[in-house]
C-alpha atoms as one frame of an Amber mdcrd trajectory, in Angstrom:
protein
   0.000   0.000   0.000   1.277   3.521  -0.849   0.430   6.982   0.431   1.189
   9.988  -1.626   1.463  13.398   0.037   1.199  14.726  -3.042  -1.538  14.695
  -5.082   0.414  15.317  -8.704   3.056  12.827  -7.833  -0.206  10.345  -7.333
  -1.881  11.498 -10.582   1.812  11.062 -12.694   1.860   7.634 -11.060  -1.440
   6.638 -11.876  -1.529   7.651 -15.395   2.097   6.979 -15.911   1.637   2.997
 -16.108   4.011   0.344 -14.293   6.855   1.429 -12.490  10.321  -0.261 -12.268
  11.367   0.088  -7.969  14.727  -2.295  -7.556  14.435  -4.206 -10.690  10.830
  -5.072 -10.213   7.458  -3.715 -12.035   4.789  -1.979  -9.586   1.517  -1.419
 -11.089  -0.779   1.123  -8.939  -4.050   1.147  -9.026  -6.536   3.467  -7.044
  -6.904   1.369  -3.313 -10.637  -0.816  -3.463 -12.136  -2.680  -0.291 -12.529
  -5.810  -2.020  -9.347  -5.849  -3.869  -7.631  -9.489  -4.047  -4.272  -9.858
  -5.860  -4.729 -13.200  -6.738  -7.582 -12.084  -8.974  -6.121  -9.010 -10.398
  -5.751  -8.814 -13.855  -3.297  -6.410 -16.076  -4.881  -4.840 -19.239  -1.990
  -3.521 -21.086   2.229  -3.577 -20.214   4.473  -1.368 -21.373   7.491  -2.740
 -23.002  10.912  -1.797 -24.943  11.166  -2.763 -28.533  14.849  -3.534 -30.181
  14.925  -3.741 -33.613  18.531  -6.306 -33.770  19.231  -5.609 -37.129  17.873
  -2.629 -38.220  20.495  -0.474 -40.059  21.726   2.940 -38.601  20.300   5.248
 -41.266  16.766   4.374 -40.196  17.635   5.128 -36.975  15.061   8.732 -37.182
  12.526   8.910 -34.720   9.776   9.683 -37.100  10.821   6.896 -39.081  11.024
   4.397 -35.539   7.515   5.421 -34.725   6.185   4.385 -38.171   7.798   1.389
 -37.712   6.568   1.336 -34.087   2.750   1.651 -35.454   3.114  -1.751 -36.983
   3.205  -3.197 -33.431   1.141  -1.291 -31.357   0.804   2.500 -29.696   4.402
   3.993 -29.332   4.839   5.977 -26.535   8.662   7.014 -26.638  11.530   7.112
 -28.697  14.876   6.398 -26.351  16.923   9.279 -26.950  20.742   7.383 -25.783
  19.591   5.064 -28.619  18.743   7.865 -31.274  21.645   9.728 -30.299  23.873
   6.953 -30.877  25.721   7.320 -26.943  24.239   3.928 -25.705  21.437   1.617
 -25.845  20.051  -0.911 -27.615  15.681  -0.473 -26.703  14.568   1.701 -29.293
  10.607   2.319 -28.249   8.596   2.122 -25.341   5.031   0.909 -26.402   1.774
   0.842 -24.626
């Protein structure tokens, strides 16, 4: 259970999706009475796509998110990826 004193850092939370805390996804949801994990279900994940093989020169984040479109909603672009300084996850989709 979690308590924000804040009320944006709740809402960026909320709408925000799963979390990564210590190498391990959270996903928040607004507190119920009759919640029971065991019976919890998860709609959507998001998830990093890597494209292995694609060559450098497509590498342009409007081209990515084309590409991206094929799969499902993209969300982000990584920028250490498109910037060539590190990384190999390309987009974050919903």
């Amino acid at each position: 259970m979690v308590k924000f004193d804040i009320n944006v850092d709740r809402e960026r939370v909320m709408q925000r999706g799963p979390l990564m805390i210590f190498d391990h996804h959270l996903i928040a949801r607004p507190w119920s009475p009759d919640f029971m994990a065991s019976e919890a279900k998860v709609d959507s994940m998001l998830v990093w796509v890597r494209f292995p093989r694609l060559d450098m020169v497509f590498y342009d984040e409007r081209v990515l998110l084309i590409i991206a479109l094929a799969i499902s909603k993209p969300i982000k672009v990584d920028l250490k990826t498109l910037n060539m300084t590190r990384g190999k996850f390309v987009l974050k989709l919903d």
